[in-house]
ZAMARGU-4260 file (C-alpha; in steps of 0.2 Angstrom, whole numbers, plus 5000, padded with zeros to 4 digits):
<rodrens>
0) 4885/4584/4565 | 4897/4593/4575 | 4891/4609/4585 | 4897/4622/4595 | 4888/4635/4603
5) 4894/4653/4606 | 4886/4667/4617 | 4886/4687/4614 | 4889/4688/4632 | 4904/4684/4642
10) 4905/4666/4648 | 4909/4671/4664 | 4891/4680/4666 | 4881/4664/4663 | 4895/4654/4676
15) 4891/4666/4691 | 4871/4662/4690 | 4871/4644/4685 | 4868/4640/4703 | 4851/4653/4702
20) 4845/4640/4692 | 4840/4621/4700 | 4838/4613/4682 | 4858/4619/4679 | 4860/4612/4696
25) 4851/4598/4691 | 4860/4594/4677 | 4877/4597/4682 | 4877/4582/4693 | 4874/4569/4678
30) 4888/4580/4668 | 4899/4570/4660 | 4908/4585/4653 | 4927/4585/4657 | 4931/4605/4659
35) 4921/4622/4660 | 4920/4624/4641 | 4915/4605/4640 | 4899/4610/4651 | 4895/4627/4643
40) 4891/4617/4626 | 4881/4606/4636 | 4871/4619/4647 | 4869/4630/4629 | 4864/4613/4620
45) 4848/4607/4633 | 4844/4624/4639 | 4840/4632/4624 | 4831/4615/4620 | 4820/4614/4633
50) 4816/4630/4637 | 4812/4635/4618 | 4801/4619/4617 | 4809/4611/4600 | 4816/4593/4598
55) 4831/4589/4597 | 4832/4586/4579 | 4828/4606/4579 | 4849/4608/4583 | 4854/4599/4563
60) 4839/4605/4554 | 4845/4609/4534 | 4850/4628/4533 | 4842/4635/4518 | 4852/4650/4514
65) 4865/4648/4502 | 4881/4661/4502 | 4888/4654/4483 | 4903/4646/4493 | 4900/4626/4495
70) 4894/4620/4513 | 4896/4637/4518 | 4877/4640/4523 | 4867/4652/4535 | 4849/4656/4540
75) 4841/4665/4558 | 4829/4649/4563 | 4836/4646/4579 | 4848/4659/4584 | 4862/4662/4572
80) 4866/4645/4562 | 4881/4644/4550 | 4887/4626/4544 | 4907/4629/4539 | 4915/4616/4531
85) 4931/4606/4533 | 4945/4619/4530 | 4954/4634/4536 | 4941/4646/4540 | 4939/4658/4553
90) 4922/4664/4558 | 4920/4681/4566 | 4902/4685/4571 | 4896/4703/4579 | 4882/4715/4581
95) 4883/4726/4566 | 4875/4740/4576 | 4889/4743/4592 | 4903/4735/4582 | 4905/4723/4597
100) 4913/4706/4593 | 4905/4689/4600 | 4914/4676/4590 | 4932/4676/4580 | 4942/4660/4580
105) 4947/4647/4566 | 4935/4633/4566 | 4932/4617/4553 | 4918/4609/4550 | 4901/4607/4560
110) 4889/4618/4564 | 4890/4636/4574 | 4875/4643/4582 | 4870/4656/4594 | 4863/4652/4611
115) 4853/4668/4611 | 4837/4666/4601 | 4830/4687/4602 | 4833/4698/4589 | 4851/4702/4584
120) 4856/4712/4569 | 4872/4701/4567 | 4885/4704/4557 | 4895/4688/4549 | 4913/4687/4541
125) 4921/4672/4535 | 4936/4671/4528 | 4947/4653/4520 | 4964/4656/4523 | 4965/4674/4528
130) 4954/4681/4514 | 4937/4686/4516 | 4924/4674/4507 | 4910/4678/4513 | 4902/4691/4521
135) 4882/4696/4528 | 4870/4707/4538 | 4856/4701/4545 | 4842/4712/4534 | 4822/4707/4537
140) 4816/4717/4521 | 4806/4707/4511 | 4811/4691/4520 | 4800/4677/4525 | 4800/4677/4546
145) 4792/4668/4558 | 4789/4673/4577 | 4784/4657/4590 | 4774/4661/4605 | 4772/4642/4612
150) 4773/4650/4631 | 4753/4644/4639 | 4752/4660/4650 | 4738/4672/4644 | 4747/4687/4650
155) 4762/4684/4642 | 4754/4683/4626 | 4743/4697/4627 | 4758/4708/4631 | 4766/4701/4616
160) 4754/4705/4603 | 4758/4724/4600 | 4774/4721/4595 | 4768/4708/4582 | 4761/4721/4571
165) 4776/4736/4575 | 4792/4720/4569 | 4781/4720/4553 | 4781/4738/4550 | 4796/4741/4556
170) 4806/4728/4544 | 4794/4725/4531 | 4797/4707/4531 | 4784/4694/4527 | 4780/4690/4543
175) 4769/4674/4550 | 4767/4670/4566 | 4765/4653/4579 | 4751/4653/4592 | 4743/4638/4603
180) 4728/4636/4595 | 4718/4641/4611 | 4725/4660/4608 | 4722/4659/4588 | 4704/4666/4587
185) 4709/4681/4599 | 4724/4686/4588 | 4715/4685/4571 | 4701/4697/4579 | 4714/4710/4587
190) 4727/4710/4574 | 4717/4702/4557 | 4733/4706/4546 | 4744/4697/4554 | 4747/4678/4545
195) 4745/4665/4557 | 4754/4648/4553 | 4751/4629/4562 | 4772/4626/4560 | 4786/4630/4559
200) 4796/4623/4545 | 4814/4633/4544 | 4814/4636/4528 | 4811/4655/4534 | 4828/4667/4534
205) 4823/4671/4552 | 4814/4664/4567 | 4810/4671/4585 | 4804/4663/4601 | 4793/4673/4615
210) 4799/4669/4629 | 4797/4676/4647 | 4810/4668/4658 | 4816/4675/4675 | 4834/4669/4674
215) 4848/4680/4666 | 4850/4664/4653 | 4852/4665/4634 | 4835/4667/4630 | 4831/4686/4636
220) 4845/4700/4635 | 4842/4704/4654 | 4831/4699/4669 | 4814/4701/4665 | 4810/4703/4682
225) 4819/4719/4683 | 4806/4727/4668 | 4788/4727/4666 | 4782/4712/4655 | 4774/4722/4643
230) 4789/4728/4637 | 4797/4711/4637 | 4792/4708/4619 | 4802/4724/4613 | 4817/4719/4622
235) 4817/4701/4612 | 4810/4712/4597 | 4823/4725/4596 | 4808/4740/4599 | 4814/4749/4612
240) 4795/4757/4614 | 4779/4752/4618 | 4767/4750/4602 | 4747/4757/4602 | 4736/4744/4608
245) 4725/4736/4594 | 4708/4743/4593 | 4695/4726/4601 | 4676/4725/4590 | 4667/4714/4598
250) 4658/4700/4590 | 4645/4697/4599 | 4632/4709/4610 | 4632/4710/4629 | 4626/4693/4638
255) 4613/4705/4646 | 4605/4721/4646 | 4610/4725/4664 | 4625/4734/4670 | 4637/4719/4675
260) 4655/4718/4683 | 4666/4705/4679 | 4677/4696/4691 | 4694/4682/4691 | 4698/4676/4706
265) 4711/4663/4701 | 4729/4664/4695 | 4742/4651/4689 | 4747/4649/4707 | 4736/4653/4723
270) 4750/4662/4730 | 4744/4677/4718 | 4727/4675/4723 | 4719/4688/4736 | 4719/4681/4751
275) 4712/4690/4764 | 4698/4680/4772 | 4680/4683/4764 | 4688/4697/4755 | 4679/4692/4738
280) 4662/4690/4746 | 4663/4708/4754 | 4668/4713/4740 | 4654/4707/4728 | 4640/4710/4741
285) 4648/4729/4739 | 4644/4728/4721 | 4626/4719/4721 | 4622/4733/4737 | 4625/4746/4719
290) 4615/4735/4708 | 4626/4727/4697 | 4628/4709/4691 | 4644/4701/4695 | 4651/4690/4686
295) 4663/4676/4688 | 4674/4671/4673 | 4686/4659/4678 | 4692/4644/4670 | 4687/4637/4687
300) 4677/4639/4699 | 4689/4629/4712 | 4706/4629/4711 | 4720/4620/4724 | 4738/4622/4722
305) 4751/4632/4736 | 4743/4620/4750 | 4726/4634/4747 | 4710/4631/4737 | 4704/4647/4729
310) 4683/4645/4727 | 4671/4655/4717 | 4663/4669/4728 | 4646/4661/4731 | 4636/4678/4727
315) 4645/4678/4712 | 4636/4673/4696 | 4644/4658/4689 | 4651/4661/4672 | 4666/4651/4674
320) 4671/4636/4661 | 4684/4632/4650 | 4677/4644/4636 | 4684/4650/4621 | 4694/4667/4624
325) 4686/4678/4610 | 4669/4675/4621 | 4678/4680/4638 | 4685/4696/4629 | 4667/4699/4622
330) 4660/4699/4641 | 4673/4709/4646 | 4670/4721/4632 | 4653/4724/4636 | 4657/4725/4656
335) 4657/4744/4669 | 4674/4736/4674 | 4683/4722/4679 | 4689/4714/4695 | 4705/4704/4696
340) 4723/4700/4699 | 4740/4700/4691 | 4738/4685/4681 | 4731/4684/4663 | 4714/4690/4663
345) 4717/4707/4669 | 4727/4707/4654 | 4714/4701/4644 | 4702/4714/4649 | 4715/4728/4647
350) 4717/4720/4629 | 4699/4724/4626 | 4700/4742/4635 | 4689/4735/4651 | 4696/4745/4665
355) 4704/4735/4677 | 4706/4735/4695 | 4719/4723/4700 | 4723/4718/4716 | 4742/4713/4716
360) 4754/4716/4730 | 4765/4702/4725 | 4774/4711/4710 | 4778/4728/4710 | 4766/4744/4701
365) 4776/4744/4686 | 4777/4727/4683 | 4761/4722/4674 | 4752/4735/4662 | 4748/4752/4670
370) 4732/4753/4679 | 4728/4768/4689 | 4717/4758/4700 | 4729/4745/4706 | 4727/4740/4726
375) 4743/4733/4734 | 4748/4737/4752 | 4766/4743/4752 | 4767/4745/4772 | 4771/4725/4771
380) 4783/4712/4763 | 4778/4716/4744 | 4784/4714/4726 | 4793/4696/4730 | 4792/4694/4710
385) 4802/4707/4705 | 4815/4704/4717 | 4828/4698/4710 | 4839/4692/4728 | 4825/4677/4725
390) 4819/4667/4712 | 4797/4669/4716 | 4793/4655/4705 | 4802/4641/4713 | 4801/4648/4731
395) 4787/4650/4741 | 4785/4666/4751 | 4803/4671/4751 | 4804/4678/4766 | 4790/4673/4774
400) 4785/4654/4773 | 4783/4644/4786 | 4777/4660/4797 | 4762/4670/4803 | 4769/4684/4788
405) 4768/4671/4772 | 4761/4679/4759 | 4757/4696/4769 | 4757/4704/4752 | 4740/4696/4745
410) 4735/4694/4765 | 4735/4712/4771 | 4724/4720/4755 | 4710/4723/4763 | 4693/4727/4756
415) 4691/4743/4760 | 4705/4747/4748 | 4696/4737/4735 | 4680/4746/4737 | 4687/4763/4738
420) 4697/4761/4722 | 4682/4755/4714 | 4672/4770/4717 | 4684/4780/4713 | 4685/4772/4697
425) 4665/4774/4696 | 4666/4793/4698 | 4681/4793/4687 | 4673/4784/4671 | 4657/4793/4675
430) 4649/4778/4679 | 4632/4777/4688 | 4627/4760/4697 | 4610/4755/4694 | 4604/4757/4711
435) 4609/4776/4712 | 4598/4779/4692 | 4584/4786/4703 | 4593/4798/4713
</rodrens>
């Protein structure tokens, strides 16, 4: 099967920023492609497929929606996918919302398919010898559609999960959604209406993939790290708002009858960790000095990557384990508060309405959920992640490595502005620590 991919951006825009990219870079050295155009179709081709995690067979799956003319077919399962036959035909293809025009040229046989996989409301006209034959806008309502989360990050897919419930409403389709399986129990308690599926089979009118990427590539409409990631999922959703939170009932009661704080230590990379020295330990011997349990709920208590290894504070009680999500959101439920960093369970405890202090210099305040007790010392290099003259997931300190500054932004928190945001979350929430209940 012949295909050919087109893009409802200009060409030229995805040229300038191949180089940002060391997979193009990659890539283009074992090209075989013979001009520009040659190469695009191959970028489009294993970009889309690697990134969206689907094999390759994914590309010349059987469309399933029939438009009455023969081998004229179309469905939404991975982008816009329209199989032409051999003939005269001319395809043009646009957003039926700003009239702009992506696609209008005379093409025979094969397959057409956009290398942008968010949501579109397209707009497609095909005529056979100048006169129109066929014509359709994409319309949800009433449709069987799938949304596929397969990103492993448990930030990401908490910041997803609003939006789940709003594409539903807002589109009355019949929606069913793809999650690992490790997130499954957690979605069926936040959002018990929402159909949850093991596969996806394409015999749906649309699909969707979640995906947080930090390069301006097909798969997000614009450089995610110039917004905050909880609105990522509208952006790829169409929802140009941010959803109400589901309401969190716990399961299961409090793993004690004390007062206990929770704390996460770890991130996906140690560079996000905080990383002033003995900072945790000061930190917990603060919160033992007010009476309260602490907690450690990490997947680990020892993690080495970045040339660091990140340990368990030793005064901190040792709760950490792979253990199922659902249990974690039921301890953090229960907990005063929270202490952690920009990485997934601060999101998870936000998910459960835990308050959160995060300690996160590395990104800037807008770029996770809003916290009001957020520490992050802006007096040095900061917000690395958001900057978009570097790419922070393949660089190490951008600015700084290999010199007494690397990583200044998780370095130069100090403790102090931990404990004084915490108590001012304590007189905040009205909270009194159990060493102060007799004064």
């Amino acid at each position: 099967m012949k295909l050919h991919f087109f893009s409802v951006k200009n060409i030229e825009d995805y040229r300038k920023n191949y180089n940002l990219s060391p997979e193009v870079s990659e890539m283009a050295k074992t090209s075989k492609a013979r001009s520009p155009e040659e190469f695009d179709q191959e970028f489009f081709f294993d970009y889309v497929k690697r990134m969206v995690h689907v094999p390759q067979e994914t590309y010349e799956s059987r469309i399933w929606g029939n438009t009455g003319f023969p081998g004229l077919r179309l469905d939404f399962n991975f982008g816009l996918r329209l199989d032409i036959p051999e003939g005269n035909f001319r395809v043009r293809i646009s957003d039926f919302d700003s009239g702009q025009i992506f696609f209008d040229k005379y093409i025979s046989g094969g397959r057409l398919i956009s290398a942008e996989q968010y949501f579109v409301r397209w707009h497609v006209e095909v005529f056979l010898d100048e006169e129109k034959i066929f014509s359709h806008t994409l319309n949800l309502e009433g449709q069987p559609v799938a949304l596929m989360i397969t990103i492993p990050p448990l930030g990401d897919v908490i910041s997803f999960l609003p939006y789940l419930k709003e594409f539903k409403r807002i589109h009355r389709c019949n929606l069913s959604v793809y999650v690992d399986e490790n997130f499954r129990e957690l979605v069926k308690q936040l959002y018990p209406d929402i159909n949850l599926i093991n596969e996806i089979d394409f015999k749906t009118y649309a699909t969707y993939y979640l995906l947080m990427l930090t390069t301006p590539f097909p798969l997000v409409p614009v450089d995610i790290r110039l917004m905050s990631m909880n609105r990522t999922g509208g952006m790829l959703l169409g929802i140009n708002y941010l959803p109400p939170k589901a309401e969190f009932k716990p399961t299961k009661p409090p793993v004690i009858n004390e007062p206990y704080v929770c704390i996460g230590v770890q991130a996906k990379s140690a560079r996000k960790c905080w990383l002033y020295p003995s900072g945790w330990d000061i930190v917990v011997d603060y919160l033992k000095s007010l009476g309260y349990r602490v907690f450690c709920i990490d997947k680990n208590a020892k993690e080495e990557n970045d040339n660091l290894t990140i340990c368990k504070p030793e005064g901190a009680e040792d709760f950490t384990g792979n253990r199922p999500l659902l249990e974690r959101a039921n301890m953090l439920y229960h907990a005063q508060f929270f202490i952690g960093l920009g990485s997934g369970l601060s999101w998870l405890a936000d998910a459960v309405n835990c308050p959160v202090v995060m300690i996160a210099g590395f990104s800037q305040d807008w770029c996770e959920f809003y916290t009001p007790y957020r520490v992050a010392n802006r007096k040095v290099c900061n917000g690395c992640l958001n900057d978009i003259r570097v790419n922070y997931i393949y660089e190490f300190c951008p600015y700084h490595k290999d010199t007494q500054r690397a990583l200044e932004c998780q370095k130069k928190i100090s403790p102090r502005m931990v404990i004084e945001t915490i108590e001012r979350l304590i007189v905040d929430k009205n909270l009194t620590p159990p060493a102060l209940k007799n004064f």
